[in-house]
N, C-alpha and C positions, 0 to 999 in steps of 0.2 A: 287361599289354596288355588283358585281361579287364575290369580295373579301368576302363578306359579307355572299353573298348567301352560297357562298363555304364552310365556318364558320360553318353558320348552320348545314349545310347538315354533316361534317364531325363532330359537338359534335352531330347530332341526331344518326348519326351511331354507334358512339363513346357508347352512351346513350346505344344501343339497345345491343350491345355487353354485354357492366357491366347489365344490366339485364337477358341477357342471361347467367351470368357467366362464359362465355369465352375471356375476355378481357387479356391482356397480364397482369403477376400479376405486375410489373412494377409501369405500367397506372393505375391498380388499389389501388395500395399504396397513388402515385403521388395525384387523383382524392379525397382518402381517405382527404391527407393532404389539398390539395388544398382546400377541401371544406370546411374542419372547419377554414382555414385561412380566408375565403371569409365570414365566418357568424362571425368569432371574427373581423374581420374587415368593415364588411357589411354599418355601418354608413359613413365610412371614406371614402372608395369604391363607394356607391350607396347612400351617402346619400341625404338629404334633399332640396338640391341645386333646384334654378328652372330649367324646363326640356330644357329652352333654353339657361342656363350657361352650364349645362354640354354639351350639341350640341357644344354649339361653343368650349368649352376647348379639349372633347374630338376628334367631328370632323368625328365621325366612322359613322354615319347615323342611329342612336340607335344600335349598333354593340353591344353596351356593355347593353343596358337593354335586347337584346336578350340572349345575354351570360349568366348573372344574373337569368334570369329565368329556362334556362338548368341547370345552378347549383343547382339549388334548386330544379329540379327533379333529376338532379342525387345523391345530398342530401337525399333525399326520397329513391330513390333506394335502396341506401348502405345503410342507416336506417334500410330498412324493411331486405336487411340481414343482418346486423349482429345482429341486437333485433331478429331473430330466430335461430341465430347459438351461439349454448352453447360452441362452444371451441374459438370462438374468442373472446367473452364475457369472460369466464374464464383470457385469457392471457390479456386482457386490465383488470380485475380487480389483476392479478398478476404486473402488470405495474405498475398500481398505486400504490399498495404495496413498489412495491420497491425504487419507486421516492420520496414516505412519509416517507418509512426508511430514505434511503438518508439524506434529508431534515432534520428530526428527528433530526440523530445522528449529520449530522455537525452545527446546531442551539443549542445543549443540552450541547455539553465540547467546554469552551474556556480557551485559555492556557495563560499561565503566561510566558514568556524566561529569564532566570535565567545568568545571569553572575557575577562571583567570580573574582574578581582581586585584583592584588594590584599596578599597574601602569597603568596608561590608553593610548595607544596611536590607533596606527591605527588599529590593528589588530580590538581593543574592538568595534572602528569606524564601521568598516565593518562589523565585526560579528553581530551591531545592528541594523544599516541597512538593513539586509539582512531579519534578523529576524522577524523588523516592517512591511516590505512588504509582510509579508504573513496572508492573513484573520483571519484564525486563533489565531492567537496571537494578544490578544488583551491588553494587558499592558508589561511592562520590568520591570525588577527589576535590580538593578545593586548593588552587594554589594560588599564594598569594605574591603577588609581584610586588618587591619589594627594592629593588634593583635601583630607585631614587627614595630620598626624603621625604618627597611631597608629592604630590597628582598635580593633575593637569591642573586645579582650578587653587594652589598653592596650599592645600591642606595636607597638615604633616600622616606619614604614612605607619602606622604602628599595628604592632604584632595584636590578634588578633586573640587575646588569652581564653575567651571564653567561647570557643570554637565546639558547635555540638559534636560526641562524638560517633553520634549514629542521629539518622533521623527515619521515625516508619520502620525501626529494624531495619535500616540498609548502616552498614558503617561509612561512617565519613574520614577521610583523610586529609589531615593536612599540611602542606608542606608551604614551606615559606625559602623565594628563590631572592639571592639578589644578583646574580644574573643576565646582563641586557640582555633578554632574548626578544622581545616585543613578543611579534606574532607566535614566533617557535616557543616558549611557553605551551599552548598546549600537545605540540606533539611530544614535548618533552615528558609532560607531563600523563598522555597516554601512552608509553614506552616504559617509563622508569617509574612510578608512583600511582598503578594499581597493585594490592597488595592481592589481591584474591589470584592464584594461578591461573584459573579457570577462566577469567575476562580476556575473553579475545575481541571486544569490540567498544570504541568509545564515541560515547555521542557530545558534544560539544555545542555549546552556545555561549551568548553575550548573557551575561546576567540580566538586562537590561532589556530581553524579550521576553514577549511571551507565548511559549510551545505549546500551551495545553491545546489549543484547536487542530493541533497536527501530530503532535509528538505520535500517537499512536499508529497514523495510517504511515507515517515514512519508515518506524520500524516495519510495519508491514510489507511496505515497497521494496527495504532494504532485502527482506529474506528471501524476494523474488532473482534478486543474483549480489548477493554480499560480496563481490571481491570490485564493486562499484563506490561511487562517492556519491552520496545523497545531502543536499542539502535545500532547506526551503526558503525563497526567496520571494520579493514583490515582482508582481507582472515588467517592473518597469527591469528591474537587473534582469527577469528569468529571458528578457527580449535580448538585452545587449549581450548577456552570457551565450544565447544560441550563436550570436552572430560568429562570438569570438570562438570559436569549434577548428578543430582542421581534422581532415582529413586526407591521408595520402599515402597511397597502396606502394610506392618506392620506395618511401621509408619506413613505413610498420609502424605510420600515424596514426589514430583514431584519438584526439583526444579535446579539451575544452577546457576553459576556464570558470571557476564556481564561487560564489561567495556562502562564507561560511559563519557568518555570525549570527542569524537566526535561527541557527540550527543545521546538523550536518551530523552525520553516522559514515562512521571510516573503520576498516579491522584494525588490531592494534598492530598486525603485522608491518600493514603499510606503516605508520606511524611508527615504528621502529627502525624499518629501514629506509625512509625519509631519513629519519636523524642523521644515517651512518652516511646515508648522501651527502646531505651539510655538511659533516666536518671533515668529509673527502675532498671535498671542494674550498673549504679553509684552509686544510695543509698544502691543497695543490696552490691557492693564491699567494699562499706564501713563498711560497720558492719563486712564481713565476712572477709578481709585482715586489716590485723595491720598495725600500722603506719612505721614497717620497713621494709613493705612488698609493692614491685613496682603492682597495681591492674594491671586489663585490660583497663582500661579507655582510657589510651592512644591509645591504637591499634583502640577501637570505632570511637576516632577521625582521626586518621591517615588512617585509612580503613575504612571507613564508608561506600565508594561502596559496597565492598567485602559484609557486614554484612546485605546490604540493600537487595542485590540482593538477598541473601539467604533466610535473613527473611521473605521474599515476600512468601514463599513458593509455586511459580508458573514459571511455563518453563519461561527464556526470551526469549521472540523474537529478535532474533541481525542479521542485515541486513548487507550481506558482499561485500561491498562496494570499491572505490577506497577514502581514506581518505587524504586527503593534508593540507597543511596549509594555511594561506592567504598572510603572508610575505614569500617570500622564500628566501633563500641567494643562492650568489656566488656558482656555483658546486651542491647545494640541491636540492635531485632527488624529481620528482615531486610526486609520489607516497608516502605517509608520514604516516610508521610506524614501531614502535619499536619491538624489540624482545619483545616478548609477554613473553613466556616462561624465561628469566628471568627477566621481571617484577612478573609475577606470585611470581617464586624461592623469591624472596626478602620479600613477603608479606604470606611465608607461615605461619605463626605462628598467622598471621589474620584469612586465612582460615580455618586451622584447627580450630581454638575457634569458628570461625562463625559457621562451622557444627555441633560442641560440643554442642554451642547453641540451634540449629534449634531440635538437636534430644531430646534435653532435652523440651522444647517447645513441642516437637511433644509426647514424653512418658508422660508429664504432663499431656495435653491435649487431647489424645490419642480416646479416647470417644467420645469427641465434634468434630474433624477434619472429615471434607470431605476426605473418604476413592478415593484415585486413580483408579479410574476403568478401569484394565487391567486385560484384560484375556486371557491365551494362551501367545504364545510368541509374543514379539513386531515384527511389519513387516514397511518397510517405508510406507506402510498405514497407517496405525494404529497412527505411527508418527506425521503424518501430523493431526491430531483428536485436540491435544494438542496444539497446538499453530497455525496462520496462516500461511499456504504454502508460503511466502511470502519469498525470498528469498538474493535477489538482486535489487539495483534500475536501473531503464534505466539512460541511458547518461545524457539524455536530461529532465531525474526528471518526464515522464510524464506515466509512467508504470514501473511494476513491475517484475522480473523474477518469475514464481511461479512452485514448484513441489513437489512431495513427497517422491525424494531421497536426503537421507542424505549426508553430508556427512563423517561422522564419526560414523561405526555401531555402532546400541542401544548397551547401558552399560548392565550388567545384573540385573535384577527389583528384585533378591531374593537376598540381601546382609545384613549381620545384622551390628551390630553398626560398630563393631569393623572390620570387613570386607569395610566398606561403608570410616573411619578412614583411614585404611592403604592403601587403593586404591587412596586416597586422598593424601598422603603422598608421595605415591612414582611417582605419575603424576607432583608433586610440585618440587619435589627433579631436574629433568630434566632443565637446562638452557639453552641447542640449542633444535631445531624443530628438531624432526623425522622425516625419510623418507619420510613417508606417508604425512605428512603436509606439505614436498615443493612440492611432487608432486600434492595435490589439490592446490597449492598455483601458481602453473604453470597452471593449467586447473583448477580455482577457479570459483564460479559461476557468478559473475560480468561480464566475456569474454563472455556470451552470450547476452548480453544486453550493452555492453560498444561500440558500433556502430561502431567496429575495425573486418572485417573479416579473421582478420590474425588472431585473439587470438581465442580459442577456449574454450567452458567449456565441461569438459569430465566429468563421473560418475565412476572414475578412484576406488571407492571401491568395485564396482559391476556391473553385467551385469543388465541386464534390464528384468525384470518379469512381467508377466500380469499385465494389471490395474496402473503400473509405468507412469507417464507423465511427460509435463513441458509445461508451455504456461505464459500467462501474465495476470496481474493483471492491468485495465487501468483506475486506480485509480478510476472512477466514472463514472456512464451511458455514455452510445453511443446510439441514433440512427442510424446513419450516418455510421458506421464500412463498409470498401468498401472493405479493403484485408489483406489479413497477408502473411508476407514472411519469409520464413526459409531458413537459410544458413546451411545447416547440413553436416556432411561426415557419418554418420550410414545410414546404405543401406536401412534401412526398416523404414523409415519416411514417403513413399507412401501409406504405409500398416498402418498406423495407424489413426485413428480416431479423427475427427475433431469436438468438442465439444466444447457450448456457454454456457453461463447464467447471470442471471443478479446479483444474490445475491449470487453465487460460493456454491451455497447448492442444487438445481436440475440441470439438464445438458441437453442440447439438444445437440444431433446428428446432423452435418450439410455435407451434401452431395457435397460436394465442391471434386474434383480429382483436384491434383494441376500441373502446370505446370512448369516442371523442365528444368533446365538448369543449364549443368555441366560447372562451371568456375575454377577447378584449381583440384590439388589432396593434399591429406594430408597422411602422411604415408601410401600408397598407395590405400586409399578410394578418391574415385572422389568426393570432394565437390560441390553440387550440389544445387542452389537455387530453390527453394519449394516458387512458389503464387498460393494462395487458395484464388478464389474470391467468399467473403461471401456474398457480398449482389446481384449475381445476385441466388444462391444459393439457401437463405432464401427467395427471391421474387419466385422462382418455387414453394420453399415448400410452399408457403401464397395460389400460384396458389390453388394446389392439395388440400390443406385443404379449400377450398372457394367450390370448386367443388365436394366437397365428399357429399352423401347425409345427409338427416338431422339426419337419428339415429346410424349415426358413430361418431358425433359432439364429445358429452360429450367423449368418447373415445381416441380419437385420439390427443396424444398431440401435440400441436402446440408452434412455434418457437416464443423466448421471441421477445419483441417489442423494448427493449431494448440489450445491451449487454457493462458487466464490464468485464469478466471475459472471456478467450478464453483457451482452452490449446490442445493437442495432448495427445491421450491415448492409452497404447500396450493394443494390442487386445489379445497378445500372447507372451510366454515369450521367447530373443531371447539372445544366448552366444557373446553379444556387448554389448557395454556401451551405452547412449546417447551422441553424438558428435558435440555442440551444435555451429556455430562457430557467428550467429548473428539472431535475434529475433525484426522483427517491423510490423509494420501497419499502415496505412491510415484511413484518417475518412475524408471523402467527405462530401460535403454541403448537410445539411440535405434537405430532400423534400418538405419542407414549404417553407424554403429558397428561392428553387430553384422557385416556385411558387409567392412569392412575387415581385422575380428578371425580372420572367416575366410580371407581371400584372404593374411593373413599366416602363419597356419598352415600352408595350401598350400603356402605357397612355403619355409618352413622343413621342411616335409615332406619339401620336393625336395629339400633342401640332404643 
């Protein structure tokens, strides 16, 4: 009964405190969450029961109708402030926002997985597997290229009879082409051969990769502007694809070239009306080359990425990645990818026709195109505008590396045809990597997120200028965010600013000083790990905004309620690069949670 008394007396003090608005902001979060757990659950909790079942199950001497009644005046309390506080009203209607985006966008695109083959064994096993288990993907398609006898390695090519027809509940489909399409296979095949209406978006890979270390964060990346092309690539193509970029505000340029066989998310709109481009451009060859004249037709098919990614006329987004395979052989390193550079060499007479196209499209159209809005010179600001800062995936697939240094400085945006041709021609002609491209390819941006702190990502093109950052992308809301650690060796990572948000379009300021500890050196910088603890941080700043009077409210902005988005930003510009050598966070059991976990113990207590 003592027990009891105690109870009270410490929630009525408890009580007096949050109506004085001096309670620790903590408690007052806690209180927040607890209370609306206790009214959405209030039937389950206090319901209906007669009052001499609950006695004897719980056991506490009305312990808990006392309790119940406190809640519901401290209910009342926090009611009446935050119905007269205009900025924490603001940030729960900015919350809500952002959880109905959320929601929104990942209810509105479901994707189609695309695989091309022409022998099926384990690889294709795995690659579909892998595929079916993620929400997203809500059908397969599997077509089989069947257009020769045999494969490359002279093994006959035959129908595939025992073709699952769902796998994980997602339905599988399968069509079998004989069709020389090569490459255009799969957009054919995202166009005409999903059967679900509702699939507006297909993702596409080699059977012969393996997604699982990404597949999830690109769909994440994708939803940050879907009418883009995403695909994941090795540091070495993600270097030569920047190079091959153009830009050019005369002709309503903005676009790049992307490799898509490790993976790639396109709407299926494009992918529809790609197709109808091809065979625009078949009929026109035909009229316009004679019959002893070889058209371009062939190259359509055989490079059909090259043409897609062009005709897109939109930056790709290509995430640079560690790429492998699913079988590996004997001696086969596990990092898995080819010289980029002469793949390109071999498919130049694709690209160039691809651009020949695009500018001829763009002079035709010249009128009706969305002019490029750039003005002034590009900066890695300005960069990051045009596609999402998105840059790398975590190890563990569950965030993003994100920043807005490049790494291969902007091309120049004033170049005319014939200029934009030969730039193009002489980046093609090159079959090993440049200097420059093993060195990001040694401090590539995956080292900051690959959960390895021996590897390092460095900004090896430039030093670090005002407003320059890098933080993470964590894929989808957080209440719960408890800490972030940096494993860095640039000396002035103390000195820069710690910033949240939920939709990565406003920022908050978080007052976090982080506590370092130096564990090793790297070329003679102490690498030193950096923890920034956010949430006791963001619980002061909830304090001081609870406590401020009432006509600072509307003024004063306050800290989101959620957080996607974290990153580190120079306040100041300094002659170092960023030296980045690992990048992670914790997400603690949210406050409801912890609330439930208690009110369950009570009541087992009583038992």
């Amino acid at each position: 009964m003592s027990n009891g008394r105690h109870g009270m007396s410490v929630c009525s003090a408890f009580l007096d405190d949050i109506r004085n608005l001096r309670a620790n902001a903590v408690l007052i979060i806690g209180v927040l969450t607890f209370a609306v757990l206790v009214w959405y659950h209030s039937e389950k909790l206090f319901g209906d029961a007669p009052p001499s079942t609950t006695r004897s199950k719980l056991k506490l001497s009305g312990g808990f109708a006392n309790i119940k009644n406190e809640v519901l005046d401290i209910e009342k309390a926090m009611t009446d402030i935050l119905a007269n506080h205009k900025g924490v009203s603001q940030a729960a209607e900015l919350a809500k926002m952002a959880v109905r985006e959320q929601y929104e966008l990942r209810t509105k695109y479901r994707a189609a997985a695309i695989f091309v083959f022409k022998q099926q064994g384990t690889n294709l096993h795995l690659a579909m597997r892998n595929a079916a288990k993620r929400n997203f993907i809500k059908e397969i398609v599997l077509l089989h290229d069947m257009s020769k006898p045999v494969d490359s390695f002279g093994n006959p090519v035959k129908e595939w009879l025992k073709c699952p027809k769902e796998i994980y509940g997602k339905p599988v489909n399968y069509v079998k082409s004989t069709q020389p399409l090569d490459e255009l296979h799969k957009f054919y095949a995202c166009a005409s051969y999903t059967k679900d209406a509702r699939t507006n978006v297909c993702f596409y890979q080699a059977p012969a990769r393996d997604t699982e270390n990404y597949i999830e964060s690109m769909w994440a990346t994708f939803l940050r502007s879907p009418s883009l092309l995403y695909t994941a690539v090795g540091a070495m193509t993600y270097y030569n694809d920047a190079e091959l970029t153009f830009r050019e505000d005369a002709y309503g340029i903005d676009a790049g070239f992307a490799y898509l066989n490790a993976g790639a998310l396109f709407l299926k709109s494009h992918a529809v009306n790609f197709v109808k481009r091809i065979e625009q451009l078949q009929v026109e060859d035909k009229t316009m080359y004679g019959p002893d004249v070889e058209s371009p037709a062939k190259l359509y098919r055989k490079s059909a990425d090259v043409f897609f990614s062009l005709w897109l006329n939109r930056p790709p987004c290509e995430l640079s990645n560690d790429i492998v395979p699913y079988k590996r052989q004997i001696d086969e390193p596990k990092v898995y990818e080819r010289n980029a550079f002469a793949r390109r060499a071999l498919q130049q007479e694709s690209h160039v026709l691809a651009l020949k196209l695009l500018l001829e499209q763009a002079i035709t159209y010249r009128d009706g195109l969305a002019k490029v809005s750039r003005v002034g010179r590009v900066t890695n600001r300005t960069l990051a505008t045009y596609r999402p800062d998105a840059y790398s995936s975590c190890a563990n697939d569950k965030c993003l590396l994100i920043t807005n240094v490049p790494a291969v400085n902007p091309t120049p945006t004033h170049l005319n045809g014939y200029q934009l041709g030969t730039r193009l021609k002489d980046l093609l002609e090159r079959k090993l990597p440049p200097q420059e491209c093993d060195v990001f390819k040694a401090h590539q941006y995956h080292y900051a997120v690959d959960g390895n702190p021996s590897t390092q990502w460095v900004t090896t093109n430039a030093n670090i200028s005002e407003g320059d950052y890098f933080g993470l992308d964590l894929l989808k809301l957080h209440k719960d965010v408890q800490n972030v650690t940096v494993v860095a060796a640039h000396p002035f990572q103390d000195e820069m600013v710690v910033e949240v948000s939920m939709r990565g379009r406003s920022w908050y300021p978080v007052t976090s000083r982080p506590k370092g500890f130096v564990k090793t050196s790297w070329r003679g910088f102490p690498v030193t790990e950096y923890v920034y603890d956010l949430s006791d941080s963001l619980a002061a700043a909830w304090q001081r905004i609870l406590e401020l009077p009432s006509q600072k409210h509307a003024m004063t902005p306050t800290p989101p309620l959620y957080i996607r988005f974290l990153r580190f930003r120079a306040l100041k510009d300094y002659n170092l690069p960023f030296i980045v050598m690992d990048i992670s966070y914790r997400v603690g059991k949210p406050l409801d949670a912890l609330a439930s976990k208690r009110i369950k113990m009570l009541r087992a207590a009583g038992n």
